[in-house]
N, C-alpha and C positions, 0 to 999 in steps of 0.2 A: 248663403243668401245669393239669390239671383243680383245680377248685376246692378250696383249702385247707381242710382240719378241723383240723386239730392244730396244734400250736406248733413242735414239729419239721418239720414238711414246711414251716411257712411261714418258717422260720429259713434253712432251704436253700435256698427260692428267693428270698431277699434278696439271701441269699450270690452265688446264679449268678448274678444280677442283675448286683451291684455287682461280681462280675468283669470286666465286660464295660468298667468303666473303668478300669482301671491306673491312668491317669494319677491320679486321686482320691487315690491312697495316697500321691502324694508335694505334695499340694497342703494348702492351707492351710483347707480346708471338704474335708467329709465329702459321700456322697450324702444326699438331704433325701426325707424322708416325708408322708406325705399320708392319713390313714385319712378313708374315708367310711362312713356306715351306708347305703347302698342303691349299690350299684355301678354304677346307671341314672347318675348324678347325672355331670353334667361338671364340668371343673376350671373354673369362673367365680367372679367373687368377687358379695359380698353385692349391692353395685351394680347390677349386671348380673345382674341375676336377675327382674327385673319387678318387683318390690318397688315401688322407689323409684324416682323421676325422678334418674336420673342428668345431667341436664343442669340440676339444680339443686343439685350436689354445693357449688356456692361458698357458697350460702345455707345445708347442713347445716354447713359447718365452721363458717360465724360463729354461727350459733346454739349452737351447742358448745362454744364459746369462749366468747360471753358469758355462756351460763348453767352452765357446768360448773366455774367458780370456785366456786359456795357450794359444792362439793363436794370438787376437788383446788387444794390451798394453791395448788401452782404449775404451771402449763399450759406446755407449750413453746411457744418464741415461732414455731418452723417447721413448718410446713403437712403437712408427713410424717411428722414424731415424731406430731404430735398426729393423723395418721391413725392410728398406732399403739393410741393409746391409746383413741381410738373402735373400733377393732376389740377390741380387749379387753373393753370391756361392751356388747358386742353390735351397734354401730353399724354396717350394713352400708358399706364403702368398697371401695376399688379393690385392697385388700389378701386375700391366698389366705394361709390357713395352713400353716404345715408345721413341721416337726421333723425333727431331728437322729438323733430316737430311732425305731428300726426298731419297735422293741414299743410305744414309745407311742402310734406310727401305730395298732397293731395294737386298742389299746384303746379309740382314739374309733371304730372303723370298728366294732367288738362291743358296746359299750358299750350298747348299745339291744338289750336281748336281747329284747322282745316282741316286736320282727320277725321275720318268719320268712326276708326277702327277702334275698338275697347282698349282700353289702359289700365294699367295695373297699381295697387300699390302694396307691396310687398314687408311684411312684421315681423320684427326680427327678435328672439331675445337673446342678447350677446352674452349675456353669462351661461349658459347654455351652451353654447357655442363655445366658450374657453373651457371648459368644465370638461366638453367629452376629445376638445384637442391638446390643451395644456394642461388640464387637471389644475386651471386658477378659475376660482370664482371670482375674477377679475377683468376688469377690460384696463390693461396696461399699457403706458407711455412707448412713445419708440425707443427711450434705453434702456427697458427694463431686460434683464437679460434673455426672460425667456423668449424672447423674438430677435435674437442673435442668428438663429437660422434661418431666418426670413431674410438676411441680406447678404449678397453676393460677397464671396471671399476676397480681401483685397490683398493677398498674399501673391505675390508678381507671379512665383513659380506654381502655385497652384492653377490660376486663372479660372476658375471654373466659369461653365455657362450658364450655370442655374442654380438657384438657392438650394440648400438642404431640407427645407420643411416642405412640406406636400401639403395639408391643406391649410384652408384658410382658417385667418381670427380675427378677432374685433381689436381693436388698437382705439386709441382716443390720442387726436392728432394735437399738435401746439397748435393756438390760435394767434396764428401770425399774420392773419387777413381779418379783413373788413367781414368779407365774406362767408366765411368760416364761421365767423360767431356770430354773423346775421340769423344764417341757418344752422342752427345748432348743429354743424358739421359734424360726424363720426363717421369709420371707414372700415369696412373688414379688408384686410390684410391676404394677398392668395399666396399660396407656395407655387413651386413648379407643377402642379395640376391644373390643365386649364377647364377642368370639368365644372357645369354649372352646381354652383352652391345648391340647386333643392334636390339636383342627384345628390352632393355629398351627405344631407342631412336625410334623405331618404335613404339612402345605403348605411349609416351608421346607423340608424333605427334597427336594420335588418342584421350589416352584419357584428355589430359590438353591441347592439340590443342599450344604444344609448338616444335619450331624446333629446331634440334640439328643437326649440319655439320657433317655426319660422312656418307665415300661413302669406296666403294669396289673397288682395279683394279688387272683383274683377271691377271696375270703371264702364261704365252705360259709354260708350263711344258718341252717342248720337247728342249726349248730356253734357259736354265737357264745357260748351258758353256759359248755360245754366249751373255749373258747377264753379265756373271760373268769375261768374257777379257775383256767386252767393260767396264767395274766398274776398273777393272785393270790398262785399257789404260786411266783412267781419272783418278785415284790417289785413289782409294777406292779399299785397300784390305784387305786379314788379321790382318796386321801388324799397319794399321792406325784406321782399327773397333778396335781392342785387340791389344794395344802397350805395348805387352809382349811379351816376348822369345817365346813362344810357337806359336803369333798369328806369328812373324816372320818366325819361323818353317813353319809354313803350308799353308804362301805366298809362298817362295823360293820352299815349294813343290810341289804347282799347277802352279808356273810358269813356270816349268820345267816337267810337270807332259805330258802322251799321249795327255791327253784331251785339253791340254791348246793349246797345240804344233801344233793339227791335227785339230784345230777349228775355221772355216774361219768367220771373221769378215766382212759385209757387201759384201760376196760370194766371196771375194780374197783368192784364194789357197794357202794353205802352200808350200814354196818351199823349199826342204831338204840343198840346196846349197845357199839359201840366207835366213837364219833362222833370226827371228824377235828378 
């Protein structure tokens, strides 16, 4: 489908989307969502992005550990929780976002209305994804063993710089934020490959001749106001993505803001004298 504008055509192609797994409906996880604001952007996590030296990811966790006490009472003593919780105030790690929720996707991928540039929202299906890396039809916790190699070795004389598993998996994180279980938060997990996940799932297509659910819908750029009332008028806004004072704040301020005011919803004109 050519590029989404409306909440209705992008509702439908969720829909044909996730038919294309059956099996989903009778499993234990739902498909997982992905909003970006520039549909250029590949699925890579903060890590692997040029930022930061990824091959001194051992020296960001002790630093975060030791200095992020005067801040949370109590840190997890395991190396993947507390990836978690670095991803949640911005820390870049080996960790990708995703959701549960088709429309929340929908609203980090809009959510930046001065762009003019198409946005994406990216469908995932994660057993698929464990099926052709772990051989689980499961999206497992962070102790579960088979993601032992996803965490740096804490053995002094080893020291290693980078995990043992190569690519990525889907993991279902503890919900220890507000956050979190606002947005029905889920994560895939990357090893030491910083390759973007729809090469990896396009090359395991080709060379282990294994399929993995994962599609693209491209976002109308020019649409993203008129997508972000119509997320409004259905109950997805700041304040219920980010149910903190601040996400509050900057509902009440796009509710009220020119663009909300002067931006007509299925081509009905704003009338100054009968305001919505």
């Amino acid at each position: 489908m050519s590029n989404i504008g409306c909440l209705s055509d992008y509702i439908s192609e969720v829909s044909r989307i996730c038919s294309q797994w059956p099996h989903l409906s009778q499993a234990t996880v739902h498909s997982w969502f992905r909003g970006q604001s520039d549909a250029c952007w590949g699925l890579v996590p903060g890590l692997y992005r040029g930022h930061m030296r990824a091959d001194l990811e051992r020296e960001i966790l002790r630093d975060f550990r030791l200095r992020a006490t005067a801040y949370i009472n109590l840190l997890p003593s395991h190396d993947l929780e507390l990836l978690f919780i670095m991803q949640h105030y911005g820390l870049p790690t080996r960790l990708l976002d995703w959701t549960e929720s088709h429309l929340f996707a929908l609203y980090f991928a809009v959510r930046n209305i001065e762009a003019s540039h198409d946005a994406a929202v990216w469908v995932l299906d994660p057993w698929s994804l464990n099926e052709a890396v772990i051989q689980q039809k499961s999206v497992p916790t962070v102790h579960h063993p088979d993601l032992s190699e996803y965490v740096l070795d804490s053995d002094p004389e080893q020291f290693e710089r980078q995990v043992k598993a190569k690519a990525p998996v889907a993991v279902r994180p503890p919900h220890g934020t507000e956050r979190i279980v606002a947005q029905r938060g889920m994560f895939t997990l990357h090893g030491y490959d910083p390759e973007d996940l729809d090469t990896f799932v396009k090359q395991t297509a080709l060379t282990k001749k294994k399929q993995i659910g994962l599609e693209k819908i491209s976002i109308d750029g020019s649409k993203k106001t008129t997508l972000m009332k119509e997320l409004y008028m259905a109950g997805i806004s700041h304040s219920t993505v980010f149910p903190e004072i601040e996400g509050l704040a900057k509902e009440i301020g796009f509710r009220y803001s020119r663009e909300y005011m002067s931006q007509a919803v299925n081509d009905a004109p704003y009338d100054r004298r009968n305001p919505l």
